[in-house]
N, CA, C and O atoms as a Tinker XYZ file with bonds, in Angstrom:
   532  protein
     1  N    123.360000  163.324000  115.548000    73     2
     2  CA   123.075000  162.152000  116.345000    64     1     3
     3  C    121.611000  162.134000  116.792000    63     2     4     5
     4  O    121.050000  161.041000  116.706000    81     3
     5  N    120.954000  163.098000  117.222000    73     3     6
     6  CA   119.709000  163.586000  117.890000    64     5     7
     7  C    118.850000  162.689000  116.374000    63     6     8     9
     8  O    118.217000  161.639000  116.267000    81     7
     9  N    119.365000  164.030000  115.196000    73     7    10
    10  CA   118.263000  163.224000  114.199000    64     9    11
    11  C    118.083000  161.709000  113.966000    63    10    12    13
    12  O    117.079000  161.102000  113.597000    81    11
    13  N    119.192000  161.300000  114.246000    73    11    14
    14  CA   119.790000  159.445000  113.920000    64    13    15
    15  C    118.317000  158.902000  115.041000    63    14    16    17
    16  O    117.359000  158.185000  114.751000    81    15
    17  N    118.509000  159.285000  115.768000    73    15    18
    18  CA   118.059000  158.312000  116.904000    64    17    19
    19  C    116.138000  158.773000  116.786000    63    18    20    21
    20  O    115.225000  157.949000  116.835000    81    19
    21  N    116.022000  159.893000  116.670000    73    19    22
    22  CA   114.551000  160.375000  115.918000    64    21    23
    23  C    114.281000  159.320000  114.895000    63    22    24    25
    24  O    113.544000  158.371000  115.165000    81    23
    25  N    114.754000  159.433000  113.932000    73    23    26
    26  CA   114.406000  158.547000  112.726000    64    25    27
    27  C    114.436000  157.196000  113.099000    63    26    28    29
    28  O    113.480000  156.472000  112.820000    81    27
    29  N    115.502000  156.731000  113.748000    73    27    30
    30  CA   115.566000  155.289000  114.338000    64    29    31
    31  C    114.192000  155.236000  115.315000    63    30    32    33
    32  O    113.515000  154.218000  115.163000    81    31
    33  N    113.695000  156.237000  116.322000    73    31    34
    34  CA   112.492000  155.295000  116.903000    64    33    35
    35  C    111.256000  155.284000  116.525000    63    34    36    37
    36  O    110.341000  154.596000  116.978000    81    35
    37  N    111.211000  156.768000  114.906000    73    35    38
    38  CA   109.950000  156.854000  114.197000    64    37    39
    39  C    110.247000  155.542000  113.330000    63    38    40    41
    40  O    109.347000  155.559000  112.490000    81    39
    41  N    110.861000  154.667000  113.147000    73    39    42
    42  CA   111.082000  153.489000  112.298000    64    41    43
    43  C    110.361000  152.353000  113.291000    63    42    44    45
    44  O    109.297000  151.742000  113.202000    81    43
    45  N    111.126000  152.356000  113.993000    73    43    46
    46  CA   110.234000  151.366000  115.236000    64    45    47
    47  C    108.953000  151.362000  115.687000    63    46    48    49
    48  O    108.349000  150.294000  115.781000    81    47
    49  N    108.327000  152.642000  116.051000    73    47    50
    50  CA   107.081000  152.599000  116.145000    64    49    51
    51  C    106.346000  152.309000  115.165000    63    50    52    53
    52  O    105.416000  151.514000  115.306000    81    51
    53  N    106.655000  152.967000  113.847000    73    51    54
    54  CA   105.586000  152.433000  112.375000    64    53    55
    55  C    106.186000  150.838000  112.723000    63    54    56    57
    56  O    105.307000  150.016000  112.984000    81    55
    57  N    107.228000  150.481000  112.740000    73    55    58
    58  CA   107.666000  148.814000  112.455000    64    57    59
    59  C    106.329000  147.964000  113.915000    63    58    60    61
    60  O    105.868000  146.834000  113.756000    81    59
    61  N    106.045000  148.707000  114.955000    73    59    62
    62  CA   105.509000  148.040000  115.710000    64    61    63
    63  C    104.145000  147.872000  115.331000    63    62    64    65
    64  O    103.616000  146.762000  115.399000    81    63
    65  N    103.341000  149.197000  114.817000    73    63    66
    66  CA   102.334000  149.008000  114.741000    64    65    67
    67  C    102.284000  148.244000  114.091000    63    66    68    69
    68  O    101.861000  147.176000  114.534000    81    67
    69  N    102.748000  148.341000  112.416000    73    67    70
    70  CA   102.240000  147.687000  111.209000    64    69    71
    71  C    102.881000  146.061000  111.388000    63    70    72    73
    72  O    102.704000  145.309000  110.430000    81    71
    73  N    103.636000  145.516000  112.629000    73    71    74
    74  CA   103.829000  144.459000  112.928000    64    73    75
    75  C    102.382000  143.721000  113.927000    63    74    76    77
    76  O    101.899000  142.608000  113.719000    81    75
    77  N    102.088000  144.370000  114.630000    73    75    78
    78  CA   101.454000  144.362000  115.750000    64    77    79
    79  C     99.720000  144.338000  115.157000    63    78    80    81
    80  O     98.924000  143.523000  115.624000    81    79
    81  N     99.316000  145.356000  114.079000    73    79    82
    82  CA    98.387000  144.932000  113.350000    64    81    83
    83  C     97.875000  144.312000  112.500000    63    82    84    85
    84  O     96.707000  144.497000  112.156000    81    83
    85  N     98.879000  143.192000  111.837000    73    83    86
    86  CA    98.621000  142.822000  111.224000    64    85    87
    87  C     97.225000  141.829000  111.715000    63    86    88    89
    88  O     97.169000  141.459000  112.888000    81    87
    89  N     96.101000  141.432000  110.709000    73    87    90
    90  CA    95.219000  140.547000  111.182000    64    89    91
    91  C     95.026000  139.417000  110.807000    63    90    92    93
    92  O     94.181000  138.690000  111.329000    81    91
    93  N     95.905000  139.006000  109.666000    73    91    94
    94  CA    96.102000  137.493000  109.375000    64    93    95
    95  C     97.213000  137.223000  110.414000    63    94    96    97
    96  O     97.930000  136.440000  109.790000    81    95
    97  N     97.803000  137.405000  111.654000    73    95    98
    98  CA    98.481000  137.071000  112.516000    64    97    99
    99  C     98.578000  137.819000  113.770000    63    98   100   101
   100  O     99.642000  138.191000  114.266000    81    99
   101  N     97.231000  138.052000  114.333000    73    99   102
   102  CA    96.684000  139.190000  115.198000    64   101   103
   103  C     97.889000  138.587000  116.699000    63   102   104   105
   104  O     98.270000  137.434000  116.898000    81   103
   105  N     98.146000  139.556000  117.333000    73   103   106
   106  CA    99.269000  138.896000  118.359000    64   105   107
   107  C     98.357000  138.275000  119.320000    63   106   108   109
   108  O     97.126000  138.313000  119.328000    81   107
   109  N     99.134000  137.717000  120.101000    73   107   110
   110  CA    99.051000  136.385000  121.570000    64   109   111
   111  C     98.909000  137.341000  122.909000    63   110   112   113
   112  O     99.867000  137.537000  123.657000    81   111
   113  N     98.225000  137.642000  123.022000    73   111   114
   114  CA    98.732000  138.799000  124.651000    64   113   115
   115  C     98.654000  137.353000  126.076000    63   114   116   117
   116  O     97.808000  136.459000  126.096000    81   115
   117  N     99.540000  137.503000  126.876000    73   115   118
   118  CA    99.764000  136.976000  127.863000    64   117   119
   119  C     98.558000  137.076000  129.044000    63   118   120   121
   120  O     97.925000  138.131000  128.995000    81   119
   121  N     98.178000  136.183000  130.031000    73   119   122
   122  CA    98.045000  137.086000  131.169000    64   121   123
   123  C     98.196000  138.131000  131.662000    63   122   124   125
   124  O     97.557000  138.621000  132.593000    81   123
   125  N     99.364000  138.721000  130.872000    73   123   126
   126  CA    99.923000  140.049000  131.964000    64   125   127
   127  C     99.229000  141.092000  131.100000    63   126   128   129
   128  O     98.994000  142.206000  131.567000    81   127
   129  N     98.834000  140.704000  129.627000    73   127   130
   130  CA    98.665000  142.096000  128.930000    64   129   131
   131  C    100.146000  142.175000  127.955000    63   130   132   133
   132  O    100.489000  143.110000  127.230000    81   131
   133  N    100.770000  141.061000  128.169000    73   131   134
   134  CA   102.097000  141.643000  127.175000    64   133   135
   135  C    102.009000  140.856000  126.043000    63   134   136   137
   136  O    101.521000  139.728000  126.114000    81   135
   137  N    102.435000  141.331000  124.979000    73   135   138
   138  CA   102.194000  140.530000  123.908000    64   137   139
   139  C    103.535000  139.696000  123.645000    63   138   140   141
   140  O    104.664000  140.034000  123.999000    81   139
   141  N    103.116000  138.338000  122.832000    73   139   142
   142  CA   103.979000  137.361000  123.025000    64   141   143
   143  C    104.577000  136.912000  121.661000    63   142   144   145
   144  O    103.971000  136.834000  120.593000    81   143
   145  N    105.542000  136.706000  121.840000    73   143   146
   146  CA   106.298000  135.976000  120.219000    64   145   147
   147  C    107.334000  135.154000  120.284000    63   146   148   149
   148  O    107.894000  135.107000  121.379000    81   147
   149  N    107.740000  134.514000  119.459000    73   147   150
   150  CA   108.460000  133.240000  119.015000    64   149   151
   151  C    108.912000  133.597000  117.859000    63   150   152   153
   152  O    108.118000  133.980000  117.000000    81   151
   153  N    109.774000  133.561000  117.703000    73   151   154
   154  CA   110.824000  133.365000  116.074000    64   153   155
   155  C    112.224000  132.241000  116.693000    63   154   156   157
   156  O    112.866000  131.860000  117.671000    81   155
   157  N    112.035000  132.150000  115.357000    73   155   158
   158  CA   113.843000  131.203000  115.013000    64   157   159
   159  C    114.785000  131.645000  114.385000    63   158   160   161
   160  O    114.623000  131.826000  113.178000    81   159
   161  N    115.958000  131.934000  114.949000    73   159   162
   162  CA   116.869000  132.710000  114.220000    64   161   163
   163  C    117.208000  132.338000  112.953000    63   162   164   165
   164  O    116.496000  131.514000  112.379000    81   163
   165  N    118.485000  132.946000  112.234000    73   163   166
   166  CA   119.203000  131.774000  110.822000    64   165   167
   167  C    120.224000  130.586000  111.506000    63   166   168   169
   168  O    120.596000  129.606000  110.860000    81   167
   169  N    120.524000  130.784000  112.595000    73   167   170
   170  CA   121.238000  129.943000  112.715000    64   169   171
   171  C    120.471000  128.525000  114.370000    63   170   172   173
   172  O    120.980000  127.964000  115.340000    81   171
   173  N    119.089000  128.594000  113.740000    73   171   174
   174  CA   118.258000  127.479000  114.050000    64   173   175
   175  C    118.002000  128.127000  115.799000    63   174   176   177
   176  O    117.163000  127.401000  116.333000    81   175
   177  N    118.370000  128.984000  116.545000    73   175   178
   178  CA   117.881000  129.208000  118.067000    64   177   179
   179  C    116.892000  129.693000  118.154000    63   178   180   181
   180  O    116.907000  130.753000  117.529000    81   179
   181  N    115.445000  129.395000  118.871000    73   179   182
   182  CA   114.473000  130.034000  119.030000    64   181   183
   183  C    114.969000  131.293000  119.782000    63   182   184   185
   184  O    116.113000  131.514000  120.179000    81   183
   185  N    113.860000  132.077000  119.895000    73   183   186
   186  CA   114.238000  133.584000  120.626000    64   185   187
   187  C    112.331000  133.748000  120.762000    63   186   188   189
   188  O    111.524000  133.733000  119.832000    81   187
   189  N    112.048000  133.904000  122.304000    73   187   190
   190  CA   110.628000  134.344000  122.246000    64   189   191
   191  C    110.579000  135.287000  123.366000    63   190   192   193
   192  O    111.477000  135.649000  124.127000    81   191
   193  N    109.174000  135.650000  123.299000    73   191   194
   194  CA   109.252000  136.735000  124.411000    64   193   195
   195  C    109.395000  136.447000  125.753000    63   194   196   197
   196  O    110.103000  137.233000  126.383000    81   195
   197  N    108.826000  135.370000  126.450000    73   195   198
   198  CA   109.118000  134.721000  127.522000    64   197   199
   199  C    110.276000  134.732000  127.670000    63   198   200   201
   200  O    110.399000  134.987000  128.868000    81   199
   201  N    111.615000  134.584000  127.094000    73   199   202
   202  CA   113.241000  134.320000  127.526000    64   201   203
   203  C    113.471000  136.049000  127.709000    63   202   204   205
   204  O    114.330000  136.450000  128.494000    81   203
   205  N    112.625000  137.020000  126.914000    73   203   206
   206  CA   113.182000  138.514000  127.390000    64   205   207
   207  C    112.834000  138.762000  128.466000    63   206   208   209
   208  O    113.701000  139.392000  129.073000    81   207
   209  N    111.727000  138.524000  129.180000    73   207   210
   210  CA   111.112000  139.230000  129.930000    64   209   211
   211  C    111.713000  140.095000  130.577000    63   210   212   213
   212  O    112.762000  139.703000  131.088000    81   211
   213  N    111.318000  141.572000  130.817000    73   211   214
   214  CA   111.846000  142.982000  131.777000    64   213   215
   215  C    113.002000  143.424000  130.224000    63   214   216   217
   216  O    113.328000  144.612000  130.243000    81   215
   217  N    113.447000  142.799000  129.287000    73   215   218
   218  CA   114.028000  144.023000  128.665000    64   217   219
   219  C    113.528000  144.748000  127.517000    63   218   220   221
   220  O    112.548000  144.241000  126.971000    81   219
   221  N    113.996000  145.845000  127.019000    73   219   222
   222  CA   113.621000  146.673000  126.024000    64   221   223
   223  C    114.180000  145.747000  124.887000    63   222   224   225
   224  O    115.310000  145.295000  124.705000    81   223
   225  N    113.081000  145.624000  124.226000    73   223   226
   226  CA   113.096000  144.999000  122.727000    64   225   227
   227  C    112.920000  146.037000  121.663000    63   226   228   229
   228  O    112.107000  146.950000  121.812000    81   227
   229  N    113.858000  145.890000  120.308000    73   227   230
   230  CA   114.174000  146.205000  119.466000    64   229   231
   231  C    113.953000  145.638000  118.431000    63   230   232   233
   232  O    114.935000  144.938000  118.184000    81   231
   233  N    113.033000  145.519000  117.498000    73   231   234
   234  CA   113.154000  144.473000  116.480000    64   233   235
   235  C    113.311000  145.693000  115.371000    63   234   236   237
   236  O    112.656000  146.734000  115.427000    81   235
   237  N    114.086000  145.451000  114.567000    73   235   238
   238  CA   114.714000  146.154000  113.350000    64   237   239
   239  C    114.256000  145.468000  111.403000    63   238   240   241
   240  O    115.098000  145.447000  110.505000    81   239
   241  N    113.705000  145.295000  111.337000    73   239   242
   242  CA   112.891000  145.001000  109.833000    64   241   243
   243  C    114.206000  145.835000  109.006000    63   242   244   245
   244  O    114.488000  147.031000  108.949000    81   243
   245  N    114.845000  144.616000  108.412000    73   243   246
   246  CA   116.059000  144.671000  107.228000    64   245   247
   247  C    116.316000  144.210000  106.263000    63   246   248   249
   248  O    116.002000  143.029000  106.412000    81   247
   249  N    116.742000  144.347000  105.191000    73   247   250
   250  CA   117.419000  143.675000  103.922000    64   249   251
   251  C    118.557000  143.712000  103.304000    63   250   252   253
   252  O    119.077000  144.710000  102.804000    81   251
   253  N    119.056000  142.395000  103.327000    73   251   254
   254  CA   120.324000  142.497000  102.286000    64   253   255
   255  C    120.469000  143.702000  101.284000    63   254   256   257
   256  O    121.400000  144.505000  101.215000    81   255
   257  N    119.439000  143.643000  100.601000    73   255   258
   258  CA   119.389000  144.705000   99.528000    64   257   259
   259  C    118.693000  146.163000   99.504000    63   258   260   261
   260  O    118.263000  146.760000   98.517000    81   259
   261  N    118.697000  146.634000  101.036000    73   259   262
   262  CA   118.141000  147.905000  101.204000    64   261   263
   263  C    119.556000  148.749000  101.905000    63   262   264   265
   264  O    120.186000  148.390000  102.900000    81   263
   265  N    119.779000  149.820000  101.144000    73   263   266
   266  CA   121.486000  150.116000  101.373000    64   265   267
   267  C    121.238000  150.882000  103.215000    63   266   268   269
   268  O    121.944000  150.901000  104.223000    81   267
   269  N    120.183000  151.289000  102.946000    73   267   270
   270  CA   120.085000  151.987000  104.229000    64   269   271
   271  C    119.961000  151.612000  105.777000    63   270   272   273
   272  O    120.421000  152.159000  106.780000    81   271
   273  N    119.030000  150.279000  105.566000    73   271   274
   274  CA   119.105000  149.221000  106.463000    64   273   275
   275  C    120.543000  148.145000  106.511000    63   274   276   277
   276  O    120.491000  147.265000  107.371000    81   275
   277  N    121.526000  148.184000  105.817000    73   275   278
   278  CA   123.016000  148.154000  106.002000    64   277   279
   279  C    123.097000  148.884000  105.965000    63   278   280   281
   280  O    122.556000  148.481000  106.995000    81   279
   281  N    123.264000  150.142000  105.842000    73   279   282
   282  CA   123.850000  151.243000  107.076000    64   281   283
   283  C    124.092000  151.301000  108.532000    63   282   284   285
   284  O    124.962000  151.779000  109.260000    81   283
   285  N    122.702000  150.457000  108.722000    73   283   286
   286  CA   122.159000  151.110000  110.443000    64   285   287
   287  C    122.975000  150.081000  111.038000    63   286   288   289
   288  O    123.791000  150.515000  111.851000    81   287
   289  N    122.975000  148.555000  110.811000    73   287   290
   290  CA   123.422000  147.672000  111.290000    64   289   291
   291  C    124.349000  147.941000  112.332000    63   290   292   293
   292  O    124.221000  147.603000  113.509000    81   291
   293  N    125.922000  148.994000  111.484000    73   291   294
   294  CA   126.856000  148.786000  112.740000    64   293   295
   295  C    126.210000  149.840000  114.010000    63   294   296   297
   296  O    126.479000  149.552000  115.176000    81   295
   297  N    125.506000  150.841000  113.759000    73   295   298
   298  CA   124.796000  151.272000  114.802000    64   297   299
   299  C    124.135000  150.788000  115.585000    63   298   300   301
   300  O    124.341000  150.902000  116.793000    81   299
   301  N    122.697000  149.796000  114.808000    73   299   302
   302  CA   122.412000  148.905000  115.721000    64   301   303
   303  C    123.309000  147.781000  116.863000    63   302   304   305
   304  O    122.983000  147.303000  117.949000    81   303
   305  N    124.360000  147.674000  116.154000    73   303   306
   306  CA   125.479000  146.520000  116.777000    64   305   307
   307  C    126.290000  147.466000  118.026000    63   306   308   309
   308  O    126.719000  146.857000  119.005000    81   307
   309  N    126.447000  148.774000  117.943000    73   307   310
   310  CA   127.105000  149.481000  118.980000    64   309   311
   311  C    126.099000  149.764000  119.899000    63   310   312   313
   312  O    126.556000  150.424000  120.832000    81   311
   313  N    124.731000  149.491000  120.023000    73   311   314
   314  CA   123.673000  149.884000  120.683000    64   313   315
   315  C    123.335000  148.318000  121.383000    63   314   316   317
   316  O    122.931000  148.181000  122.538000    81   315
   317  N    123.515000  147.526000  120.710000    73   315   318
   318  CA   123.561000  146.573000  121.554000    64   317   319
   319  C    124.551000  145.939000  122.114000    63   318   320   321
   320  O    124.283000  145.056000  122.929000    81   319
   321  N    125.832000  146.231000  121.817000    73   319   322
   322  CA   126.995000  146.760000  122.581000    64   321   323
   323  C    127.222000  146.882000  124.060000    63   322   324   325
   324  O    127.731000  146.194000  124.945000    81   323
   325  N    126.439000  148.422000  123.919000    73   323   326
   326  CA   126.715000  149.041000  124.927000    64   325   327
   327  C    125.579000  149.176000  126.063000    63   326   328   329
   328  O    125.896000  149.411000  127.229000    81   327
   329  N    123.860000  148.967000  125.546000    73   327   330
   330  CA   122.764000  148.786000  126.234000    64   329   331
   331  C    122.647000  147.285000  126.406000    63   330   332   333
   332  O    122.479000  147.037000  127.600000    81   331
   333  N    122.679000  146.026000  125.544000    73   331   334
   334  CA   122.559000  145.020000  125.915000    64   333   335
   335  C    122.875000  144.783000  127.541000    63   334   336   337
   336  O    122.041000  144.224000  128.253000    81   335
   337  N    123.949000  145.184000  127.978000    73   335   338
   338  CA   124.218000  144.597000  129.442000    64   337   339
   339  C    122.947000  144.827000  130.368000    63   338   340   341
   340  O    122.428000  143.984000  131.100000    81   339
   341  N    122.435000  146.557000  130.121000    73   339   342
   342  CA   122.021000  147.091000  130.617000    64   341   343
   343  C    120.576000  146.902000  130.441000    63   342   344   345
   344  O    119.916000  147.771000  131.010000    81   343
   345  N    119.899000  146.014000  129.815000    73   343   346
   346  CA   119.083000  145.652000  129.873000    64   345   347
   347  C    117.930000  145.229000  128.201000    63   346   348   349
   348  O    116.957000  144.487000  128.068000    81   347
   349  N    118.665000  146.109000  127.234000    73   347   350
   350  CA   118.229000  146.241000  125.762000    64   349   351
   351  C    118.646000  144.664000  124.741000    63   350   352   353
   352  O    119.767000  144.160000  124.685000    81   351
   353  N    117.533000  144.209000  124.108000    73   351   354
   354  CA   117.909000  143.237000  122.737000    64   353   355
   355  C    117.581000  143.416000  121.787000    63   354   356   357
   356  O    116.379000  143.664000  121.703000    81   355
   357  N    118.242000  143.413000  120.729000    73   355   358
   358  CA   117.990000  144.265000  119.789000    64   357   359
   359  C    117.750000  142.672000  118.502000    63   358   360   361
   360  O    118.549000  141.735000  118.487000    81   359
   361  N    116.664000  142.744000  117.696000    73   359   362
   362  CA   116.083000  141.192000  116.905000    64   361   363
   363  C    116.420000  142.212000  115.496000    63   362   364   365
   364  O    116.079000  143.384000  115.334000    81   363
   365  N    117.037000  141.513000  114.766000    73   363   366
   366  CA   116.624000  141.332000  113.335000    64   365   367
   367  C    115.825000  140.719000  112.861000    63   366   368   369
   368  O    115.686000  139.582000  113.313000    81   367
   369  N    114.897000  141.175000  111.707000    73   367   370
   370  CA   114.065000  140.521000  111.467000    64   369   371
   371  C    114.420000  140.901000  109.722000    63   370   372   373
   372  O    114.006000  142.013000  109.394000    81   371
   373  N    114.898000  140.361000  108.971000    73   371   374
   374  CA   114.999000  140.150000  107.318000    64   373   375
   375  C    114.167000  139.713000  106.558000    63   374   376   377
   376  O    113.650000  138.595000  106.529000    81   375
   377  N    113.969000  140.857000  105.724000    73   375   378
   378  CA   112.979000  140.597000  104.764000    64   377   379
   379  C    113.351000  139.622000  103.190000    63   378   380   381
   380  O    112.737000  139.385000  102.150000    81   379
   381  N    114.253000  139.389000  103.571000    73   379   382
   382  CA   115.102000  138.702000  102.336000    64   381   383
   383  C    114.155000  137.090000  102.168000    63   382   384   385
   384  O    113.503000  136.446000  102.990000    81   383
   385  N    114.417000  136.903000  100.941000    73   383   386
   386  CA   113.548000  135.464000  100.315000    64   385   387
   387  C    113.996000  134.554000  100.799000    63   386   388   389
   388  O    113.244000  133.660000  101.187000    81   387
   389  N    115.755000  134.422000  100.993000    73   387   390
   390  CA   115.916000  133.377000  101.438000    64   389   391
   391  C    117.001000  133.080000  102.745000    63   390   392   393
   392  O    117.733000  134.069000  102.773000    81   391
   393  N    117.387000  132.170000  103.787000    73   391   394
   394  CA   117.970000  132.379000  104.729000    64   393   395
   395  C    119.362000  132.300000  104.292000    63   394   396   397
   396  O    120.276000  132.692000  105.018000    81   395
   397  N    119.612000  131.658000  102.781000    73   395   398
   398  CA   121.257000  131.740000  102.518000    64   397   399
   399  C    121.335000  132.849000  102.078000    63   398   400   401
   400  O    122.536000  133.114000  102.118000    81   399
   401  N    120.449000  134.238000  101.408000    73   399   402
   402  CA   120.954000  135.459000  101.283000    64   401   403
   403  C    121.376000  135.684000  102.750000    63   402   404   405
   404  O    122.567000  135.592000  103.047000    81   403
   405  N    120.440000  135.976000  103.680000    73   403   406
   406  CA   121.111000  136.482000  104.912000    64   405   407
   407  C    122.198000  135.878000  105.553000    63   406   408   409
   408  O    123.141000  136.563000  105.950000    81   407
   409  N    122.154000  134.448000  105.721000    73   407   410
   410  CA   124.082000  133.931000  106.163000    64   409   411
   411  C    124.678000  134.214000  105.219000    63   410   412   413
   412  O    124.784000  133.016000  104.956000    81   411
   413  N    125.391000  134.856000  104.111000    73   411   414
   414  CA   126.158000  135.350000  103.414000    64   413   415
   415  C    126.490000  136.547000  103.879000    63   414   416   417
   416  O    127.637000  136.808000  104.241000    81   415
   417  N    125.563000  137.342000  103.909000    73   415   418
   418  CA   126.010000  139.013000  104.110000    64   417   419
   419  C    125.934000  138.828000  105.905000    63   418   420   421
   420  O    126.035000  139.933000  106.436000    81   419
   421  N    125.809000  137.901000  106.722000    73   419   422
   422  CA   126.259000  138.226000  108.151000    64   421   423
   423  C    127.274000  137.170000  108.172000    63   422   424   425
   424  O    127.494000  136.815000  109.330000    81   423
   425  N    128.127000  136.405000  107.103000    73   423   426
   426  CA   129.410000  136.164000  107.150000    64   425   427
   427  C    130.857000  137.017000  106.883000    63   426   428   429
   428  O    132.069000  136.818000  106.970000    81   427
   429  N    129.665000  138.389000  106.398000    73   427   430
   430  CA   130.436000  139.743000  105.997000    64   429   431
   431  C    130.783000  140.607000  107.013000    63   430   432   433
   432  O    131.917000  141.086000  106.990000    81   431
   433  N    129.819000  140.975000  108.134000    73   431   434
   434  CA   129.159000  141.543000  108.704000    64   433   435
   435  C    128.814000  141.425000  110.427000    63   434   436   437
   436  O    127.703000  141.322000  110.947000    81   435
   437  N    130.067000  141.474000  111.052000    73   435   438
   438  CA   129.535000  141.345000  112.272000    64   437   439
   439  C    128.372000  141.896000  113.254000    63   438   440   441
   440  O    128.524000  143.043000  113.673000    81   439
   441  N    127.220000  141.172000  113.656000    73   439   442
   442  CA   126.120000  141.528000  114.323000    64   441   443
   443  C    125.692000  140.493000  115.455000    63   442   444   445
   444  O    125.078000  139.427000  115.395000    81   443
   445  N    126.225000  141.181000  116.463000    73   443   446
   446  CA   125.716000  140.785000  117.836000    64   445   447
   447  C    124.917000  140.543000  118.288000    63   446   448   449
   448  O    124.994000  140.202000  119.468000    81   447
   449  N    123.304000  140.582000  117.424000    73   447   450
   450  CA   122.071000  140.113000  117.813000    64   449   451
   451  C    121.671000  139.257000  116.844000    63   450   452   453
   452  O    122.173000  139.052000  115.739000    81   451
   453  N    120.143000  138.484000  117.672000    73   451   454
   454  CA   119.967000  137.649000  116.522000    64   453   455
   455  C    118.845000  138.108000  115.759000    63   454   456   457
   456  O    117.999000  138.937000  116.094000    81   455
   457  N    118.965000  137.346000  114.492000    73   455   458
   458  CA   118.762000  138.039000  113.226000    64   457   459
   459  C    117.677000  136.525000  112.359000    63   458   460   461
   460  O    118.120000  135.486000  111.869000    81   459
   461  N    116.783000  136.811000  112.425000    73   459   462
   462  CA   115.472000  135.964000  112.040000    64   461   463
   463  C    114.701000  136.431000  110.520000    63   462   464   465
   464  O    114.536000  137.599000  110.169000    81   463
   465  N    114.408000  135.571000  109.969000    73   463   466
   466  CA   113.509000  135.840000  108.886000    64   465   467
   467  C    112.277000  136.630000  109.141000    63   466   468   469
   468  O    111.927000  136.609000  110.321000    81   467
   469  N    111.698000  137.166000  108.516000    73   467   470
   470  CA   110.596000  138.067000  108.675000    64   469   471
   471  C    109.220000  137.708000  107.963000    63   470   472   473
   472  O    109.186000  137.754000  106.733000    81   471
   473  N    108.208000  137.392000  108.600000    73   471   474
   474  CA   106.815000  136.615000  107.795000    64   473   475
   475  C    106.927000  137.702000  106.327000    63   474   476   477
   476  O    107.070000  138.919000  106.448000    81   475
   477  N    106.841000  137.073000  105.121000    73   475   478
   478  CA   106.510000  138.372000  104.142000    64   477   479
   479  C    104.950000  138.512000  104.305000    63   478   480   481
   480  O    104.504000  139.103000  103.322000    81   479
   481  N    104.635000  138.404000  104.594000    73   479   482
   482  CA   102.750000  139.493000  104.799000    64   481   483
   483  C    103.307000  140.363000  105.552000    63   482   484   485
   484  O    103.730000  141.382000  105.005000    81   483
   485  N    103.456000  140.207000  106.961000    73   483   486
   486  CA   104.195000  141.599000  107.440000    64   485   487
   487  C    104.613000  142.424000  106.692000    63   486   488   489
   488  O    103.965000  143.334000  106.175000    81   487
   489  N    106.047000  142.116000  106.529000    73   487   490
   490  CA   107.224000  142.733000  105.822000    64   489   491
   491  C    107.105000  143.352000  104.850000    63   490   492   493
   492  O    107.901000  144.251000  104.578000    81   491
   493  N    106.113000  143.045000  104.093000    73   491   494
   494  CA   105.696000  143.211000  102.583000    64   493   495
   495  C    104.909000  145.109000  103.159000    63   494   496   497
   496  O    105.366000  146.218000  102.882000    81   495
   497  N    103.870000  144.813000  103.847000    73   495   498
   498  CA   103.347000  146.058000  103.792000    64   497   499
   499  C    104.301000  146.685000  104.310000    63   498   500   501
   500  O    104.324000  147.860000  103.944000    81   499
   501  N    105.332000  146.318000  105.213000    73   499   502
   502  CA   105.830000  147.237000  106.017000    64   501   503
   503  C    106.894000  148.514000  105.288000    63   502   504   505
   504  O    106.956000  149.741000  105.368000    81   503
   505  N    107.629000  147.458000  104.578000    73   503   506
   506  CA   108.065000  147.610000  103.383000    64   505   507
   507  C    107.929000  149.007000  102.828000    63   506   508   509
   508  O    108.473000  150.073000  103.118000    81   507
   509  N    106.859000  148.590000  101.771000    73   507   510
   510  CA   105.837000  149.096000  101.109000    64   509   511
   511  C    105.195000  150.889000  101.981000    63   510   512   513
   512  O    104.781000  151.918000  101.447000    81   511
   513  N    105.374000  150.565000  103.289000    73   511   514
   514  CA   105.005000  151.585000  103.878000    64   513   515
   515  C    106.106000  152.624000  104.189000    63   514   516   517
   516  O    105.996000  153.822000  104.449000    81   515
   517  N    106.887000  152.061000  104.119000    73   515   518
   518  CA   108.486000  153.155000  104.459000    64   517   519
   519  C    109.441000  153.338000  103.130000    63   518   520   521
   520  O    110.586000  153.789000  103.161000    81   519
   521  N    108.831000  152.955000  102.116000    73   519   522
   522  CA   109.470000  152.994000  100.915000    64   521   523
   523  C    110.741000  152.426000  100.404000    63   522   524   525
   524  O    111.726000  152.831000   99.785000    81   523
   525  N    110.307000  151.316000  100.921000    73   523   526
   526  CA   111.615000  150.129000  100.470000    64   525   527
   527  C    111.637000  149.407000   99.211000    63   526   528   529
   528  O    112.575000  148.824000   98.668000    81   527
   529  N    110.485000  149.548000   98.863000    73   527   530
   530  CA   110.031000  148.700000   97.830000    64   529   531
   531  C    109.614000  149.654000   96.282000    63   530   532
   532  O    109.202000  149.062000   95.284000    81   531
């Protein structure tokens, strides 16, 4: 379990930086110093940082077709489970081409968070950097 959760937040931090640096989409920092975002889920709800404010965000970089990132899912889904109340949201972000691959396999697939397309410039290096590709 120890290793699970190691690997899960060395995934997140590379996922933040190489999200966070990108420079064809350098981030928005707020007044406060916090950095700001906007996505739209698959099933059309915006989700931005302003509606989190005060919780621990999770964004998870996934694919239909990466067996390992379906793996994590029902983990991710018991983590937001059981921390959501408590203050945690956990974002999908899919690297998949198109939004009817992803409503297919989360008509399979119960997941309690929402689950958004992923810019491919991001995704692509990110990808590329954790050996997905």
């Amino acid at each position: 379990m120890v290793r699970k959760v190691v690997i899960l937040s060395i995934v997140v931090i590379v996922s933040g930086v190489i999200f966070w640096n990108d420079r064809e989409h350098p981030p928005v920092k707020s007044d406060s110093g916090v950095l700001e975002f906007s996505v739209t889920d698959v099933d059309g709800h915006k989700i931005n940082s302003e509606d989190l404010r005060g919780k621990v965000i999770l964004v998870d970089f996934w694919a239909t077709w990466c067996a390992p990132c379906r793996a994590e899912i029902p983990q991710l889904a018991r983590m937001q489970e059981t921390y959501g109340p408590k203050g945690l949201q956990v974002i999908g972000l899919s690297m998949d081409d198109t939004v009817a691959q992803v409503r297919a396999y989360l008509q399979q697939q119960t997941v309690p968070y929402p689950v958004a397309m992923a810019d491919q410039g991001r995704s692509g290096r990110l990808a590329a950097c954790l050996g997905c590709q």
